[in-house]
N, C-alpha and C positions, 0 to 999 in steps of 0.2 A: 475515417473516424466521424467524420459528417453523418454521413449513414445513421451511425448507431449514436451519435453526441445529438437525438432531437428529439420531439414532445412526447412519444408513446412510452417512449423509457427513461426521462428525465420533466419534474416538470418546470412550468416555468423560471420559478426563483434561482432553482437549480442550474438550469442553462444561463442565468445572467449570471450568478455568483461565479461558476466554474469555467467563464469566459474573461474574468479577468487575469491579473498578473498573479497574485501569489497561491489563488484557488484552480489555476490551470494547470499546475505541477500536480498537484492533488488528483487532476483527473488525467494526468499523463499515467502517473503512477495506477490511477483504478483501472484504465484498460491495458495497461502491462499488465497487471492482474489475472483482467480478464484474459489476454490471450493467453498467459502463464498456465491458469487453469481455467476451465471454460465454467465448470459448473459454480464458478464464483458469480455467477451473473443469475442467475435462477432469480430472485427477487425480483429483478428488471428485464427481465426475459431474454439475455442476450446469451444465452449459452451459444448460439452458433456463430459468434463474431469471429473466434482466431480463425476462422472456413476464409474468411477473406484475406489472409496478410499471407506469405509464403512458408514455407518448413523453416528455411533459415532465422525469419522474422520471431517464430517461436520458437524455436531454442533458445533466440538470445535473451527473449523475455522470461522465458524458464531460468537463466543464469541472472538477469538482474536482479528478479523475485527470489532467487534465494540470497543471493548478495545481501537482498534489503535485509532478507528474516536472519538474516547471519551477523551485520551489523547489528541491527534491532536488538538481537536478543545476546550479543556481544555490549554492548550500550548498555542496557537494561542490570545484566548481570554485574557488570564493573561496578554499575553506580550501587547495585544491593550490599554489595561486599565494604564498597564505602560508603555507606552510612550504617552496616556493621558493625564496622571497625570503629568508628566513632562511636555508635552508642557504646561499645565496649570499653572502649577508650573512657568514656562521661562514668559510665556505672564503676568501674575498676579507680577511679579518682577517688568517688562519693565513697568507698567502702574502707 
């Protein structure tokens, strides 16, 4: 990850911010990404990074990266349905 975590694809602020504690999950998460799908790296020129990790390495980041979008948009949907329900709740009061 050194490799690809240095100056021609990150720049400086980036490399202090994404080296500490709560912004280096952040960039665990961006290169599961990456290896997940390559061409997510285009902007920063890393499409050829998953070339380095093994076949195994990238299926599992292909299974996390959907877990996340599966979560995510499991997350996202609960919470629309409840604050729905509530405004409906609020407007069905007022009438």
């Amino acid at each position: 990850m050194q490799k690809y975590f240095s100056q021609p694809h990150f720049n400086k602020s980036e490399l202090a911010i994404f080296s500490a504690f709560p912004a280096n999950l952040i960039r665990n998460v961006m290169f599961v990404r990456l290896i997940a799908s390559p061409s997510s790296g285009k902007v920063r020129g890393l499409t050829e990074a998953y070339q380095g990790v093994s076949a195994i390495i990238r299926n599992f980041a292909k299974f996390l990266y959907g877990s996340l979008l599966f979560v995510l948009i499991w997350l996202f949907g609960t919470g629309f349905i409840m604050v729905a329900v509530i405004a409906y709740d609020n407007i069905s009061k007022i009438s």
